[in-house]
C-alpha positions as CSV (number, residue, x, y, z in Angstrom):
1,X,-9.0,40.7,11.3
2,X,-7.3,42.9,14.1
3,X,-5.3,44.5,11.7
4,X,-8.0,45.6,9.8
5,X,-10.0,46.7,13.2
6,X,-6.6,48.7,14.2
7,X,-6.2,50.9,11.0
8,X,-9.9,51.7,11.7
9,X,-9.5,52.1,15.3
10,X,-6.4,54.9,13.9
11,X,-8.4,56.0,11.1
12,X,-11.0,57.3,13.6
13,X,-8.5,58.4,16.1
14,X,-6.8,60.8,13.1
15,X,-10.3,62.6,12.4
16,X,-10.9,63.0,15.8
17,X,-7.4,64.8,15.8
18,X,-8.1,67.0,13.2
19,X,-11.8,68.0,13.7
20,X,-13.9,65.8,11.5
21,X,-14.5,65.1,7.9
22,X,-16.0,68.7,6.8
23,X,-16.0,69.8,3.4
24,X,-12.5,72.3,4.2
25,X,-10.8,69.1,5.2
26,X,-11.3,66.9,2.4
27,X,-10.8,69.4,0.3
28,X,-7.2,69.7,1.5
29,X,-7.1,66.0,0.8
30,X,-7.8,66.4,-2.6
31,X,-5.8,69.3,-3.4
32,X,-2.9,67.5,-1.7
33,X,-3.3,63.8,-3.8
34,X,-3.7,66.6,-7.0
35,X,-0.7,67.9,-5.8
36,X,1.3,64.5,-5.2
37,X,0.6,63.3,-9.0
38,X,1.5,66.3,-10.0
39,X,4.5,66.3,-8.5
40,X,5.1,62.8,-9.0
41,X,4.4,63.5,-12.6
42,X,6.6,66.2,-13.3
43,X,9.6,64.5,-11.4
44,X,9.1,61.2,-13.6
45,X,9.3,63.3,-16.9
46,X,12.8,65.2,-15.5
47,X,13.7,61.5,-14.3
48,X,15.0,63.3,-10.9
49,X,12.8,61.0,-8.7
50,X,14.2,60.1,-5.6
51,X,13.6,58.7,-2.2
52,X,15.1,62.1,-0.9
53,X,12.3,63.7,-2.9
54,X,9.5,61.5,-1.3
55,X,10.7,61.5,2.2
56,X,10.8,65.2,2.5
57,X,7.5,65.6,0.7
58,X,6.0,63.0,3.5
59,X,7.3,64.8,5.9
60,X,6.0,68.3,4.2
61,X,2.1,67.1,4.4
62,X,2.7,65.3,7.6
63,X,3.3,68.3,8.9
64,X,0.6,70.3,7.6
65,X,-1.9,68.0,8.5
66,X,-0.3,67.6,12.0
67,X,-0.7,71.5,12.1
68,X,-3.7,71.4,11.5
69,X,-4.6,69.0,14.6
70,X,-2.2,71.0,16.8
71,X,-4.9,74.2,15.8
72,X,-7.9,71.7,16.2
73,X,-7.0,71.3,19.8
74,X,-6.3,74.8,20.4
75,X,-9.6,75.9,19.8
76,X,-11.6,72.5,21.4
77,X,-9.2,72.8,24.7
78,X,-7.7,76.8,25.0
79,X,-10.8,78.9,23.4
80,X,-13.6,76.9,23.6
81,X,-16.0,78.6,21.2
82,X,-15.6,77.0,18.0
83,X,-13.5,76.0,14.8
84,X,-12.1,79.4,13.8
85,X,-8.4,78.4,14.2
86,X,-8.8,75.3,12.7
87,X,-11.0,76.9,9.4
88,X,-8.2,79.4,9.5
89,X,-5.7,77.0,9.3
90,X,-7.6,74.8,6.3
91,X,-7.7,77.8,4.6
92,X,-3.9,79.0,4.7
93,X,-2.7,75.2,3.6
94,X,-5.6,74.7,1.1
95,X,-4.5,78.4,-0.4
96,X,-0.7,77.1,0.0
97,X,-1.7,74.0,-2.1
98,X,-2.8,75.4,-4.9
99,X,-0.1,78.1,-5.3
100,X,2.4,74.7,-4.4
101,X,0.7,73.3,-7.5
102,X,0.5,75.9,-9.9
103,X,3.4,78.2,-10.7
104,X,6.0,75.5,-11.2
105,X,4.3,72.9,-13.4
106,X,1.4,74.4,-15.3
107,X,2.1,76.4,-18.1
108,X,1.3,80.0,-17.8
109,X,0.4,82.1,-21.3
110,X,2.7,85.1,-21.6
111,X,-0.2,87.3,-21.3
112,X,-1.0,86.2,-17.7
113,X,2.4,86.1,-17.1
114,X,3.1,89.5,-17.6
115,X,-0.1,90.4,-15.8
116,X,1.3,88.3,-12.7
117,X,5.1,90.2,-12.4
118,X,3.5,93.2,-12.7
């Protein structure tokens, strides 16, 4: 029973850290698991799936989300007037998810593709 009462006492603890469950927040979440079978997919079908690859990729979304906190406190503790960093921030890294996703494993019609190098 205490373990289960420590992953929530953690769990809480985390979401304090980064500001609350909003909508920009779990959003990231999302686009990061989308991101994570995607990558996990693609990696699977080249059969290049290593623990190299899934360490560094850890350590990748750690740090976003650690960034994330680290602006959360700025503007609680140094500014004082809101969640601009921290929506700022959610922002940059849900935009940086999507393009992560995109480009390298969905298939782009030449079209688009010549509209995009262009």
């Amino acid at each position: 029973m205490s373990y289960i009462s420590n992953c929530g006492v953690f769990i809480g603890i985390l979401i304090w850290f980064l500001g609350g469950l909003d909508n920009l927040l779990l959003s990231l979440i999302i686009f990061v698991a989308v991101e994570c079978l995607a990558s996990a997919l693609w990696f699977l079908s080249l059969y290049q799936f290593s623990i190299k690859f899934i360490v560094r990729w850890i350590a990748n979304k750690c740090a976003i989300f650690l960034l994330i906190g680290i602006a959360n406190t700025i503007d609680t503790f140094l500014i004082q007037s809101g969640e601009s960093l921290r929506t700022i921030a959610l922002w940059f890294y849900i935009s940086y998810e999507c393009a992560d996703c995109q480009p390298k494993r969905t298939p782009v019609p030449y079209s688009a593709d010549s509209l995009r190098h262009n």
